[in-house]
N, C-alpha and C positions, 0 to 999 in steps of 0.2 A: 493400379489400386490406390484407392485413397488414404491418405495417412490421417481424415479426420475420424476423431474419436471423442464417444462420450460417454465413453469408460469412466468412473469415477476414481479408479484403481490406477490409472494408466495414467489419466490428467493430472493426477496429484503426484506421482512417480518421474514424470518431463519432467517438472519442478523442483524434486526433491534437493538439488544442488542449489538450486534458489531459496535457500530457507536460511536465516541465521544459525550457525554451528556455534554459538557462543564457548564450549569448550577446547576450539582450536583458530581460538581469535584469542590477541592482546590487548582486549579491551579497548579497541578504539572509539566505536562510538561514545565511548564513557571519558576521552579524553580529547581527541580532536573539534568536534563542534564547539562551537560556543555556544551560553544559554541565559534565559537574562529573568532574575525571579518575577513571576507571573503564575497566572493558574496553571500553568503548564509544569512548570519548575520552582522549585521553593527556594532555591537560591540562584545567586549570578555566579557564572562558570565563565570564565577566559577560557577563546581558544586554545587547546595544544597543552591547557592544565588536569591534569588527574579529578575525577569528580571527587569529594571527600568518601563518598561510598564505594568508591573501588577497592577492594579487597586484592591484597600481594597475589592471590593466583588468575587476576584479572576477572573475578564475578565481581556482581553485585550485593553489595552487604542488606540490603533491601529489597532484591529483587520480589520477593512476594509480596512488599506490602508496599509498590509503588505507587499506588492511587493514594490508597491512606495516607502517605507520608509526603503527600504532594509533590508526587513528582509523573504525573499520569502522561507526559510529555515521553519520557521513557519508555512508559507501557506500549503507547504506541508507533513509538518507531519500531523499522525494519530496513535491515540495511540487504535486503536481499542475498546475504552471504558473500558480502563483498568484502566486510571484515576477516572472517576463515580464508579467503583467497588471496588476500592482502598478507598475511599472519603466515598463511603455510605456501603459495605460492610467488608471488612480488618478492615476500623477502625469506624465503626459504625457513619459516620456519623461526627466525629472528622476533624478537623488540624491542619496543624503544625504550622500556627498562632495563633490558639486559644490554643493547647496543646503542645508546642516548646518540651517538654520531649519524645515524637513521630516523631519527625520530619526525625532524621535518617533513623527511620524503617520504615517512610512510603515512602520518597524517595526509598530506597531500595528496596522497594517490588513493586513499582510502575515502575521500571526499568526491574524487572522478570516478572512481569502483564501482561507489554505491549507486550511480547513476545508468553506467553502462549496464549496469545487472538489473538495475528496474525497466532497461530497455530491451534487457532481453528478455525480462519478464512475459512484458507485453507481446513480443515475438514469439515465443516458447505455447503464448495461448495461441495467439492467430494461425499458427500452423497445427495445432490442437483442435480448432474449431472450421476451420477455412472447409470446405467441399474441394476435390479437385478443379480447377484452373489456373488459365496461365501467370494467377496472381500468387501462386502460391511458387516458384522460383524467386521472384522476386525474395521473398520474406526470408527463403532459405537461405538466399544471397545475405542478404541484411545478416541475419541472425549472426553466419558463419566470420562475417564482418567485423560484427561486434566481439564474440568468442575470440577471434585471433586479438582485439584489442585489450580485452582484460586479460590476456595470456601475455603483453609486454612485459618488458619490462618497465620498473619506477621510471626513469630518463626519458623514456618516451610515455608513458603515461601523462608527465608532467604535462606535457606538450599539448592535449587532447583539450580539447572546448569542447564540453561533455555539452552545455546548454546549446551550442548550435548544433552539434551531432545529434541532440533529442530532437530540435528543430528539421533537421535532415530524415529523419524517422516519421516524426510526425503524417507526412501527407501518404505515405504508404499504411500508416496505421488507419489513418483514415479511410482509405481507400479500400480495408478490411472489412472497417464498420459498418461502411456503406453498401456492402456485399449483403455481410451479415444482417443487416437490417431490413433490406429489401425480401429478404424472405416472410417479412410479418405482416399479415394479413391488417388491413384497418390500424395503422403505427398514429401515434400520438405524432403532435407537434414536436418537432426540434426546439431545443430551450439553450442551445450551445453559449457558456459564460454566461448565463440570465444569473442576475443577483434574487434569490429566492431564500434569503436568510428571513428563518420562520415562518416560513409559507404555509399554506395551511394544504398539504397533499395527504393528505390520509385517504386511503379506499382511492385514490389516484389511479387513471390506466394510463401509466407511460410505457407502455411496452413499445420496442420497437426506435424510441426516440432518443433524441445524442442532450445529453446533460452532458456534454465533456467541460470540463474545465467550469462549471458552473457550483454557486456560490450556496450550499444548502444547510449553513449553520445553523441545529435548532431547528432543522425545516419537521414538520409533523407527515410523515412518512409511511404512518401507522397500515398496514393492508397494502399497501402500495402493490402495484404489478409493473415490476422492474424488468420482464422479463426481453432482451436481447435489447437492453436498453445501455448504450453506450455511456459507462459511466469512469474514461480516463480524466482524472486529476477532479473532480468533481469533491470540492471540500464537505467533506458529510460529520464535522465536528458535531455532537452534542446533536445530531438528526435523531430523530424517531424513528425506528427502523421495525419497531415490533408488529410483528405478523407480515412483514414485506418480502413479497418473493424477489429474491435476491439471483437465486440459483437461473443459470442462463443469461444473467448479465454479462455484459463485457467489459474486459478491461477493469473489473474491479479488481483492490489489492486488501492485503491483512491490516497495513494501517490503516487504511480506508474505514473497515467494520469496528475496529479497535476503539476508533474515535469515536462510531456513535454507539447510539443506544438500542438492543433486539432484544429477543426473547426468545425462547422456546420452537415458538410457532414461524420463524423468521427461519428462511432457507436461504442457504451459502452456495455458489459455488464448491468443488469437490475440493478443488485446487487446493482451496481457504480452511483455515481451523474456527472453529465456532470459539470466540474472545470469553476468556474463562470471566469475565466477570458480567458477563450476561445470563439470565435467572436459567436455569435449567429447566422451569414449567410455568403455565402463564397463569398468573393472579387476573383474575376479574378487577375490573378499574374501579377505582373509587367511587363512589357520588358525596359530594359533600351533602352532611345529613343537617347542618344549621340552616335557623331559619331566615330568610331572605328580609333584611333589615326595611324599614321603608326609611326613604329619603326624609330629611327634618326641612321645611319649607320656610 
């Protein structure tokens, strides 16, 4: 029997360990990275320093009004719950407030975490969406690989090249997509890493085709048909996402939609939560009502 499902109940429930528990995390994302002021963040933050808005019980003194207060860099991270496994697993429960003698190694290991849990992310759906074949051991294999990894300990965490290990992942994810794609009837051209910052894709039919790793800041997205449309690592900053069917894409993630821009009418994946600061119903577009100036000759 086949373990794919398109339960929306069931696809969102695989994952639920994969979601940030920010109240059994020590605030590391707010401390470990570094961040440098730009539209993303309104100040420069040294690595392994306390942000100023971290609050004694590890929130965020901001957290609801992080766009407004420019810090929308914030908003859209997602540490895949590597932080709460770092916090309550890695170090038992520990931090590096309470045990400053840790504080390196948990930093450190919470910068490897966040990466194996986004890899297992991607795992977690492909065996979620896969049909039965012999491609689906494999992934099992991988997954359970990866699980025994964020289950080390710090010392050998340290050790881990998460970025060749994603590179080691990679051509089996691949190998998913291209399963998963071959089922779509008349698929769009492949656009894999194509620079499309501001493209004009609105009413777009890419269903079917690999955007992985492709560059669509600002791209106009509007109506789009995304449907089983491989969208791993695919930068969608400040994209137009409104009215785009989303839902049946692959491999998209929460900071992904975070980053851009929906609406209402724009469908998610189950996995995913609709980014609270996209309109809950869709306003008819503007037309500018001035009149069209003539040129002075």
């Amino acid at each position: 029997m086949s373990d794919r499902t398109d339960d929306p109940a069931r696809a969102g429930d695989e994952r639920r360990d994969l979601r940030a528990d920010c109240g059994n995390c020590a605030g590391l994302c707010c401390v470990a990275p570094a961040f440098a002021a730009s539209a993303d963040f309104a100040v420069d933050k040294p690595a392994e320093q306390p942000c100023h808005n971290l609050l004694d019980d590890f929130r965020c003194g901001i957290h609801a009004d992080l766009r407004e207060r420019g810090f929308p860099g914030c908003a859209v991270f997602d540490c895949f719950g590597a932080g709460q496994h770092v916090t309550q697993v890695t170090f038992d429960g520990r931090s590096w407030r309470d045990t400053p003698e840790i504080a390196s190694s948990m930093f450190t290991t919470f910068a490897v975490m966040r990466q194996l849990r986004e890899i297992l992310w991607y795992l977690t759906e492909a065996l979620a969406l896969l049909p039965e074949c012999p491609l689906r051991e494999e992934l099992d294999h991988a997954r359970r690989r990866t699980e025994r990894l964020t289950d080390a300990d710090a010392e050998e965490l340290a050790t881990v090249d998460a970025a060749a290990y994603r590179q080691e992942i990679s051509p089996l994810l691949t190998r998913v997509s291209e399963t998963m794609r071959a089922e779509v009837g008349d698929r769009a051209s492949d656009r894999r890493g194509a620079e499309l910052i501001e493209a004009k894709l609105r009413g777009a039919k890419l269903r079917g085709a690999s955007l992985r790793g492709s560059y669509l800041l600002g791209a106009d997205l509007r109506g789009a048909d995304l449907h089983r449309t491989d969208l791993l690592g695919a930068d969608l900053r400040a994209a137009d996402l409104r009215g785009a069917l989303l839902e049946g894409s692959l491999f998209l993630t929460q900071p992904q939609i975070e980053a851009a821009k929906g609406d209402a009418a724009t469908t998610i994946p189950p996995a995913l939560t609709r980014p609270a600061h996209w309109p809950t119903s869709t306003a008819p577009e503007r037309t500018s009502s001035r009149p069209h100036r003539r040129r002075r000759r």
